[in-house]
DODOVEX-813079 format. One record per residue (C-alpha): residue in three letters; y, x, z. Coordinates in nm, 2 decimals. Each point is the difference from the previous one (the first is absolute). Layout:
<sites>
- ALA|Y|X|Z
...
</sites>
This chain:
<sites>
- UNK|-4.90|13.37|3.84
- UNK|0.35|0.03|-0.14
- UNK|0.07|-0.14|-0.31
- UNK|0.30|0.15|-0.25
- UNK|0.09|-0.31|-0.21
- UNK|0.17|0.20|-0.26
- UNK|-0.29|0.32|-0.01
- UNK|-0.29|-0.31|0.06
- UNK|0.12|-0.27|-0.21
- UNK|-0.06|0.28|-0.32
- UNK|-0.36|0.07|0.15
- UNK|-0.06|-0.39|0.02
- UNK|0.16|0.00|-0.37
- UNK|-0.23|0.22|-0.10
- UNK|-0.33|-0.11|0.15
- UNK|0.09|-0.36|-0.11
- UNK|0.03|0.18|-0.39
- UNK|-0.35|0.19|0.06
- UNK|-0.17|-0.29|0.10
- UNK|0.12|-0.21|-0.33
- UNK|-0.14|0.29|-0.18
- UNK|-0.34|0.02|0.17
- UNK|-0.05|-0.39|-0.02
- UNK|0.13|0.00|-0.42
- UNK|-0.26|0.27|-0.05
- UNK|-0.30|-0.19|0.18
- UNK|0.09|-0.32|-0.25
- UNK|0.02|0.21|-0.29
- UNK|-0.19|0.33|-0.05
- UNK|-0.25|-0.05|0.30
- UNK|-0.07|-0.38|-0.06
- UNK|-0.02|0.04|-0.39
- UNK|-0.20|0.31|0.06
- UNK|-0.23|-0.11|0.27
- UNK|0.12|0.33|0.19
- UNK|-0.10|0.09|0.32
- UNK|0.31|0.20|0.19
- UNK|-0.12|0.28|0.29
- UNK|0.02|-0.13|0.41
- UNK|0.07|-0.38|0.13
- UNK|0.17|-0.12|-0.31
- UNK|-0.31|0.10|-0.25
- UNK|-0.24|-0.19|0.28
- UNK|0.19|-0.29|0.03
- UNK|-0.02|-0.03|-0.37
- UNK|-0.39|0.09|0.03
- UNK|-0.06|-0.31|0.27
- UNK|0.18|-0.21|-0.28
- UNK|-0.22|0.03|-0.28
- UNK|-0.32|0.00|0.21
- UNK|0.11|-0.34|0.14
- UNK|0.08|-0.14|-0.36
- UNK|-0.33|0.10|-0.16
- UNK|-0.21|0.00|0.26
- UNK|0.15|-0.33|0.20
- UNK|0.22|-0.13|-0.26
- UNK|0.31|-0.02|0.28
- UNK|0.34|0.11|-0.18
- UNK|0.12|0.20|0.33
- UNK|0.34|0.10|0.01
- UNK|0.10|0.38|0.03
- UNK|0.25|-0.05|0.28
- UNK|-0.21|-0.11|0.32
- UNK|-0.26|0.26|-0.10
- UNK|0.26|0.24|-0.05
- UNK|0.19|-0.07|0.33
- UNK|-0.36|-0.05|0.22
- UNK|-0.11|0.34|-0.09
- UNK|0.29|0.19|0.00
- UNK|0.07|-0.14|0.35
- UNK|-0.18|0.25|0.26
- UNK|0.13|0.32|-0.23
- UNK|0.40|-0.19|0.07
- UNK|-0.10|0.00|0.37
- UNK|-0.08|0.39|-0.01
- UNK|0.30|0.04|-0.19
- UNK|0.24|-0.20|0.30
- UNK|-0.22|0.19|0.26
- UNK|-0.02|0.33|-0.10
- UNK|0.15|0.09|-0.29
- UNK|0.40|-0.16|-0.02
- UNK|0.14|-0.33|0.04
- UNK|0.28|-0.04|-0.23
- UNK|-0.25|0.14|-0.28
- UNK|-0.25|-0.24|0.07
- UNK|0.27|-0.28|-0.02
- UNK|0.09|0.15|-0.34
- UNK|-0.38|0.02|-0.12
- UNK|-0.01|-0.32|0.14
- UNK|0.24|-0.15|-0.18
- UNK|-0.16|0.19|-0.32
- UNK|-0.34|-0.17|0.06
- UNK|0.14|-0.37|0.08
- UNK|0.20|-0.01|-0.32
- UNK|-0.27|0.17|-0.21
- UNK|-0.24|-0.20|0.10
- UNK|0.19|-0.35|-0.09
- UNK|0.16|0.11|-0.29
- UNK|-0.41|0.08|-0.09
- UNK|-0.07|-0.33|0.02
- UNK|0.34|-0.17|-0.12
- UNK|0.08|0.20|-0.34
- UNK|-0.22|-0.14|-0.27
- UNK|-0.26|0.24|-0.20
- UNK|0.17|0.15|-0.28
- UNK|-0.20|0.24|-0.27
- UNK|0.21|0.28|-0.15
- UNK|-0.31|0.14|-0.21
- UNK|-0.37|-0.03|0.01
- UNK|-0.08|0.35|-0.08
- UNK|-0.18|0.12|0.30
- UNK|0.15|0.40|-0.02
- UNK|0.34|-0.14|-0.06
- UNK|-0.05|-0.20|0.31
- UNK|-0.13|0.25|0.24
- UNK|0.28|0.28|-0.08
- UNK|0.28|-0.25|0.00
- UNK|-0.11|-0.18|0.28
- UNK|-0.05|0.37|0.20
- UNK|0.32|0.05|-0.10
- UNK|0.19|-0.33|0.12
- UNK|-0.22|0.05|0.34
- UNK|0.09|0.37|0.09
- UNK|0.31|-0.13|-0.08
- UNK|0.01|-0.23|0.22
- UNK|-0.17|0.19|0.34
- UNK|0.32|0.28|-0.12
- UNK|0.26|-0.24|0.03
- UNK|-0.17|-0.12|0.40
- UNK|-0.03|0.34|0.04
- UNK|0.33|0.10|-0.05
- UNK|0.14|-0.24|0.23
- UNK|-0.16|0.09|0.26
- UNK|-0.32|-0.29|0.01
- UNK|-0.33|-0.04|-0.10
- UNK|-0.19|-0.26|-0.22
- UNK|-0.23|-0.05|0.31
- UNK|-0.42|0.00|0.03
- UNK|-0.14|0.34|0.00
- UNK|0.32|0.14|0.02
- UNK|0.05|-0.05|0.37
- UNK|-0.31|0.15|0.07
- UNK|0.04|0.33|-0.15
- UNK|0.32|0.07|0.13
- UNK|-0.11|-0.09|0.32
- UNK|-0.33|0.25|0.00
- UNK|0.19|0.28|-0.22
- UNK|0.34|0.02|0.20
- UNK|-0.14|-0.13|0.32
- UNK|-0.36|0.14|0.05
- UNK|0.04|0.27|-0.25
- UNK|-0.26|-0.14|-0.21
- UNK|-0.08|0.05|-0.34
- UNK|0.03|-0.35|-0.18
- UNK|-0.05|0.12|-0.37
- UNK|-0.37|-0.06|0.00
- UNK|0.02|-0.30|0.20
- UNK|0.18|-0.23|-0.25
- UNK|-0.13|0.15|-0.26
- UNK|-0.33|-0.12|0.13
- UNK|0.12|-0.33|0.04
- UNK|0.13|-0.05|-0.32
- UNK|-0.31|0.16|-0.15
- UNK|-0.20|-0.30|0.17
- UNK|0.27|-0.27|-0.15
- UNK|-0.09|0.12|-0.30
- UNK|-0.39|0.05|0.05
- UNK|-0.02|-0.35|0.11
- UNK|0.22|-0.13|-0.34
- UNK|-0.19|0.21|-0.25
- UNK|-0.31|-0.14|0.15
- UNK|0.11|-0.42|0.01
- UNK|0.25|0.03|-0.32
- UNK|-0.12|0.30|-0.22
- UNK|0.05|0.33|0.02
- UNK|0.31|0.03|-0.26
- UNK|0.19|-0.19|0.20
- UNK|-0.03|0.24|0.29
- UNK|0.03|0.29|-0.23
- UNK|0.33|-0.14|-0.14
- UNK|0.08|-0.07|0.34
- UNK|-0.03|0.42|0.07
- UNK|0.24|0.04|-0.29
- UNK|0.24|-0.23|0.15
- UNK|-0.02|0.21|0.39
- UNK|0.03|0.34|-0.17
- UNK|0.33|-0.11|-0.21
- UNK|0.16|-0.16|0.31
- UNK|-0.14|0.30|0.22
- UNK|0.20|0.28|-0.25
- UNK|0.31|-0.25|-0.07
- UNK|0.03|0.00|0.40
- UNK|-0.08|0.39|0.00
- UNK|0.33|0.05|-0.28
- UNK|0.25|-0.24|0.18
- UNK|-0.07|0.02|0.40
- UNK|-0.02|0.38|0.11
- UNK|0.07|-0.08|0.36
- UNK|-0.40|0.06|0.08
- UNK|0.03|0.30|-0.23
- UNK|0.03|0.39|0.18
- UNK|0.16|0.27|-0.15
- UNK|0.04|0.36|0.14
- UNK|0.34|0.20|-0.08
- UNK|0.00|0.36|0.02
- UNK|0.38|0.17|0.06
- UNK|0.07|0.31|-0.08
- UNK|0.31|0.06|0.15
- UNK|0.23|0.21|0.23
- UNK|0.09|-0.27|0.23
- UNK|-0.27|-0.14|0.08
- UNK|0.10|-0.19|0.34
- UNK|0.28|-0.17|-0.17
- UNK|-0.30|-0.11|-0.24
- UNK|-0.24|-0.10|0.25
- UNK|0.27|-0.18|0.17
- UNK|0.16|-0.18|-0.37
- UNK|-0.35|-0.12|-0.04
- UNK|-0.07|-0.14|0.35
- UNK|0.34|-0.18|-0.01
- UNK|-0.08|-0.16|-0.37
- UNK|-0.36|-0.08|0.08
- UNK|-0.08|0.04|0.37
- UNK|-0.26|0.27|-0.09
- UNK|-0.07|0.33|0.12
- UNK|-0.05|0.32|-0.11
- UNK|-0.17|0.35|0.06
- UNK|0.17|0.33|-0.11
- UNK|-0.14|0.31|-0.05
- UNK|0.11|0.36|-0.17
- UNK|-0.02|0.06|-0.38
- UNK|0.06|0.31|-0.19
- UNK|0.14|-0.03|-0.38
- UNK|-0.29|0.19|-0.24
- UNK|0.30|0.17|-0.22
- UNK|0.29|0.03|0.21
- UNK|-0.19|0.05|0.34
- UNK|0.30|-0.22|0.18
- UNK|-0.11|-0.16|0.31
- UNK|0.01|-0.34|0.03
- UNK|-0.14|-0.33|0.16
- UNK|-0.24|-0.26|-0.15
- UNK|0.00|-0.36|0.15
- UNK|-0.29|-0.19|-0.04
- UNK|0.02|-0.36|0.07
- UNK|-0.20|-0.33|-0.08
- UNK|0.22|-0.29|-0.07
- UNK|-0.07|-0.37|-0.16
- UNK|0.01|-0.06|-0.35
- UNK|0.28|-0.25|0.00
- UNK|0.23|0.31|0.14
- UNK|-0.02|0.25|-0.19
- UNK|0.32|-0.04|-0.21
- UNK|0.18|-0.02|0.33
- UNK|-0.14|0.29|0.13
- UNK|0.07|0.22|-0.27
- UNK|0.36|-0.12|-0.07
- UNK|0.05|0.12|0.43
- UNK|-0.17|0.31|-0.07
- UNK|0.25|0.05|-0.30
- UNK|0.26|-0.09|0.21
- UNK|-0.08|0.30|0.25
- UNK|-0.11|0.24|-0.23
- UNK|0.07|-0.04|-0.34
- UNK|-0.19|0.36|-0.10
- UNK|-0.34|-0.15|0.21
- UNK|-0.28|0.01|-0.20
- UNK|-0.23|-0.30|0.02
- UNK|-0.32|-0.07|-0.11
- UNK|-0.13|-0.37|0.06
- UNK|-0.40|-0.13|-0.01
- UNK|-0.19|-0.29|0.02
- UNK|-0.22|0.01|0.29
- UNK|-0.29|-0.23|-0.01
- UNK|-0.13|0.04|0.38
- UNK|0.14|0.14|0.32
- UNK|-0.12|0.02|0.34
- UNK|0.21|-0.01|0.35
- UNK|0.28|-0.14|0.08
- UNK|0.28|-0.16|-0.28
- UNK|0.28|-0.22|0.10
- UNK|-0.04|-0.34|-0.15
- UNK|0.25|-0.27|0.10
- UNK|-0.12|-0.22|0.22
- UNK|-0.05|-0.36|-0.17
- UNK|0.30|-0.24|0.15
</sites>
């Protein structure tokens, strides 16, 4: 595990920045909300407010947090990368105190205000791990050990988990809370959908006349390949090639500036594409 003090110490800058902005957003939307987040941080919460109404004990969030986050970090140092689990690490550790040690502050009690904003400032948050290269931990682990791993499908699986977080909270605390706490998911789900595309596929059709010096422009910007077959122009009747290729989200503006670059008269056509099957080169986690 080599370590690039100049590339890393921006990751660790970054993290450390995520992590202030998880842990201000659990003392002000989620606590004046009584929110319930998705995966270990909205359970964590959950075994806090069981314990205070049903045993009076003021648990704090960090050894909960920490305790159950603690076999997903193992999976993530044995099978998934080690320098990214330091960094989620490092997220979780500093969340989790900065949880307990910054005091409750209410922006505003309106409970819609509080659920978008507070999706917002979340998704926000996960973006900014994301983008560095990190995780904010829990559930995380998990499903990019099954989906990259076993080539299982983890959608279902944390939605179901969450879906029981909230079950259990509608039932103990009332069901707005946990309806709210829907409201809050969905905003933070979409903000991370707008400013993370990494996850995201999109499929480029070029037509062009050069199409191995395309295939090979967009292998060398994204490490993606390519299939080419014959296409025939409907009013000219030229003959030339169409490349196909399947490339992340977070490349797409590369891709088309080295397809420009080697054939400025390609035509190219770019989708969203919700599901594929087979292989896809995803760098490995480091």
């Amino acid at each position: 595990m080599n370590w690039n003090w100049k590339t890393d110490g921006k990751r660790v800058a970054g993290v450390l920045l995520a992590a202030a902005l998880m842990a201000l957003n659990m003392k002000t939307f989620v606590h004046a909300g009584d929110l319930y987040p998705g995966g270990v941080t909205g359970l964590t919460v959950l075994i806090q407010r069981l314990a205070d109404k049903y045993w009076g004990l003021q648990l704090p969030y960090s050894p909960i947090s920490l305790l159950l986050n603690a076999f997903p970090v193992y999976v993530g140092f044995r099978f998934v990368g080690k320098k990214f689990t330091l960094l989620s690490l490092l997220v979780i550790v500093v969340s989790s105190f900065l949880t307990d040690l910054i005091p409750a502050y209410v922006i505003t009690y309106d409970p819609l205000l509080i659920a978008v904003f507070g999706g917002i400032l979340s998704g926000a948050a996960v973006s900014l791990c994301l983008y560095f290269d990190a995780t904010s931990g829990g559930t995380d682990f998990i499903a990019i050990y099954l989906s990259q791993k076993r080539g299982v499908e983890t959608w279902n699986m944390v939605l179901g988990f969450n879906v029981i977080i909230l079950s259990v909270a509608g039932f103990f605390f009332g069901w707005d809370k946990a309806l709210y706490s829907i409201i809050f998911q969905y905003v933070s789900t979409q903000t991370l959908h707008t400013l993370y595309r990494s996850y995201q596929k999109q499929t480029l059709f070029v037509i062009t006349k050069n199409a191995q010096a395309v295939c090979d422009a967009i292998h060398i910007a994204c490490h993606h390949g390519a299939t080419i077959s014959d296409a025939i122009g409907s009013y000219t009747h030229d003959n030339y090639k169409m490349v196909y290729s399947v490339i992340s989200g977070a490349d797409v503006k590369i891709a088309l500036q080295a397809v420009k670059d080697v054939d400025p008269d390609a035509f190219v056509n770019s989708i969203h594409s919700s599901e594929i099957r087979g292989n896809f080169y995803m760098r490995p986690k480091d």
